[in-house]
C-alpha angles and dihedrals in degrees: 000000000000123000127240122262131242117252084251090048083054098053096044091049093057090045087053088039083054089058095247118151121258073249107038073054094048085052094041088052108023109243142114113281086234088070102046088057091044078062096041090054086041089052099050089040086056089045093048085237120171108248100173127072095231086052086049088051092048096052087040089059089046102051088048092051087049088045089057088045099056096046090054099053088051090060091048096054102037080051089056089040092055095046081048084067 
């Protein structure tokens, strides 16, 4: 379960979501760059969000395994659905 974000995390996560820069973000709201990546890393922390390649890797591996499940498991019903017929 991922934890809420601070009214500041908020802000910085639009400005990400927007495409601008961890510095284009320090300018727009006047901070040092250094903090906008400490809420970046805390963002992504609160949204259980993978930071590492090899996390991102590792999701990656797993969205593709439920993907082929579910795929699967389509073909299987709409197999008993048409012998239904």
């Amino acid at each position: 379960m991922s934890l809420p974000l601070k009214t500041r995390e908020k802000q910085v996560q639009k400005l990400f979501d927007d495409g601008m820069s961890s510095y284009q973000i320090a300018q727009e709201l006047g901070l040092a760059k250094s903090t906008v990546q400490e809420y970046r890393r805390r963002i992504l922390a609160k949204l259980e969000c993978p930071t590492t390649p090899g996390e991102i890797a590792a999701e990656r591996l797993r969205m593709e395994r439920a993907w082929v499940l579910a795929r699967k498991c389509l073909k299987e019903m709409e197999a008993k659905l048409s012998g239904r017929r």
